[in-house]
N, C-alpha and C positions, 0 to 999 in steps of 0.2 A: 524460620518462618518466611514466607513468601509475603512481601510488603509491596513491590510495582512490578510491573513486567515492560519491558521493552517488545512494544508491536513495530514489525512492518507487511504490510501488503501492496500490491500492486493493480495496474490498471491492466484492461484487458492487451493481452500481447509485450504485454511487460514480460515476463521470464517465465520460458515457457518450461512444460513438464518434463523435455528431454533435452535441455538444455546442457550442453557438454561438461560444464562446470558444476553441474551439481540442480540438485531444487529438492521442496519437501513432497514434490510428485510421485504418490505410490502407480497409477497407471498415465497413458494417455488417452483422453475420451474420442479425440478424433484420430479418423482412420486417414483422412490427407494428412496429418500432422505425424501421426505414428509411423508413416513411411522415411521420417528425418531420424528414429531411432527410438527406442523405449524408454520410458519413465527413468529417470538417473539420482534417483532419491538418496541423499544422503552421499554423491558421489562427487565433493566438493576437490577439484582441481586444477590448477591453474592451464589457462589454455592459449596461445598464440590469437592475439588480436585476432591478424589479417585472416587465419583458420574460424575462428568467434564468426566473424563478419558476414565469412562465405555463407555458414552453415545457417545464422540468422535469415540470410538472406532469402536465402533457399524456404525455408521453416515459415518465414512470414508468410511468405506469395501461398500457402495450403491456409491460411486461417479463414473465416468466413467471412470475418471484416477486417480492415487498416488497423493496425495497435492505435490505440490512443497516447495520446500526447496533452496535456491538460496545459491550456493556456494561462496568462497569468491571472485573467482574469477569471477564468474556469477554477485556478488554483484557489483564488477568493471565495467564489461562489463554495467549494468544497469544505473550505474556512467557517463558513460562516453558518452551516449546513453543521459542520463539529460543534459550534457551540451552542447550537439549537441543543445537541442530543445532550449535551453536557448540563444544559439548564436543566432542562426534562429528567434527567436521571440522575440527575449528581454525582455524576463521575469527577476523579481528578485529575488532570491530564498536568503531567510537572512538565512537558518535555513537547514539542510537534513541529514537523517540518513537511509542506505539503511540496510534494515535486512533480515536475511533470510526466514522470511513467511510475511513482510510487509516493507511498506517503510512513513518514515514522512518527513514532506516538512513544512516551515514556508516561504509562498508567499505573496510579495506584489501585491496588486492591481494590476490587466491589465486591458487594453481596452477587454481583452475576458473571458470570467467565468469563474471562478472557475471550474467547471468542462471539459470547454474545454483546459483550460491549463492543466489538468490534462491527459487527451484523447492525446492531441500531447508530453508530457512527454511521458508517455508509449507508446508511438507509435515509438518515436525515440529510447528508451529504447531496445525497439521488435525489432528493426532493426538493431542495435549492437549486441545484442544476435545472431541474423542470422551470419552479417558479419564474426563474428568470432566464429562461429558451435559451440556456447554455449547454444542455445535456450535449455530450460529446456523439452519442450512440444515436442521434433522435432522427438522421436523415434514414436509419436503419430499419426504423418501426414497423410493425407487419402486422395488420388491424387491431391498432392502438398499443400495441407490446411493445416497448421499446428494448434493444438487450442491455445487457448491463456494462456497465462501463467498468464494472471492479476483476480481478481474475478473482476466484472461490478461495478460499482459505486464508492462512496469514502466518509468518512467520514468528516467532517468539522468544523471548529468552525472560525466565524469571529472576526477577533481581530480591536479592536476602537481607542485606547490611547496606549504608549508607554509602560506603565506598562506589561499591557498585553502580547503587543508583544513579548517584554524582557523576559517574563514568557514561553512564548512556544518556543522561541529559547534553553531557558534553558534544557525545557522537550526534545525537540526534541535532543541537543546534547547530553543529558545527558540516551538517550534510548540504545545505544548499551554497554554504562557502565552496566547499572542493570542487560544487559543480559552476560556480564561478558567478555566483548568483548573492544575492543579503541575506542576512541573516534573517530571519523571520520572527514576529513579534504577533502574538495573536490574544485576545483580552480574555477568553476561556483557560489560558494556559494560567496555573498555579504558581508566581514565583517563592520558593520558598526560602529561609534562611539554614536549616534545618530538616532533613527528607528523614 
């Protein structure tokens, strides 16, 4: 029986849908972007940095705006925007690390999917950023719309037994270490004895 699932999603221009390496992108919506290659869904392979680099390179310069980069304080703002949704819905979040081109979540089961608790996360997230004129996207706005600052969908893995669990709390705390950064401590997150 499916007890937590491990989320992650990204900011916009984080990892794109034809990305050499793989992604859960079945098409690509744009037509400057689809001239770098087609959707590579499920076509996970290791690939030469400096090759990475070029092709990114390239790939950005077709987007309609700059990739976002979530500052540290925007990382906050994001924070504190997750714990908003988490009171409001009683979610359990065991596990979260907010980064600057992504964020990981280790959730327990709800009555609502996975991807809808993910959908009212970043919604309250978007709404924080407002509150306090951090939105990343907001020099962008176009009579009052501002875009989104999230890419669409999110990636998943469901976790069954405590082993498991245990394992992607690990990874998820252990992600803003590798990137050379503290560990993260957020008052929403669940610590528990016991998963």
């Amino acid at each position: 029986m499916i007890r937590a699932c491990h989320v992650i999603w990204g900011v916009y221009g984080f990892w794109l849908p034809n990305d050499p390496r793989g992604s859960w992108s079945e098409f690509v919506a744009s037509w400057e972007l689809a001239r770098h290659g087609k959707a590579t869904r499920g076509q996970l392979k290791s690939v030469e940095r400096a090759e990475l680099e070029k092709w990114r390179k390239r790939a950005v310069e077709s987007l309609r705006y700059p990739p976002v980069r979530l500052t540290g304080v925007q990382g906050h703002a994001v924070g504190v925007g997750f714990g908003n949704a988490v009171r409001k819905s009683k979610f359990t979040i065991l596990a979260c690390s907010i980064l600057p081109e992504h964020v990981h979540l280790v959730v327990r089961r709800h009555r609502f999917s996975m991807e809808q608790v993910c959908i009212l996360l970043k919604g309250e997230a978007t709404k924080q950023l407002h509150r306090e004129g951090r939105h990343p996207m907001a020099a962008f706005a176009r009579n009052g719309k501002v875009p989104s600052l999230w890419q669409e969908g999110l990636w998943k893995v469901f976790l069954e037994d405590d082993e498991h669990i245990r394992a992607a709390i690990e990874y998820v705390e252990q992600n803003p270490v590798k990137e050379r950064k503290r560990r993260q401590q957020w008052s929403f997150v669940r610590r528990i004895e016991s998963v």
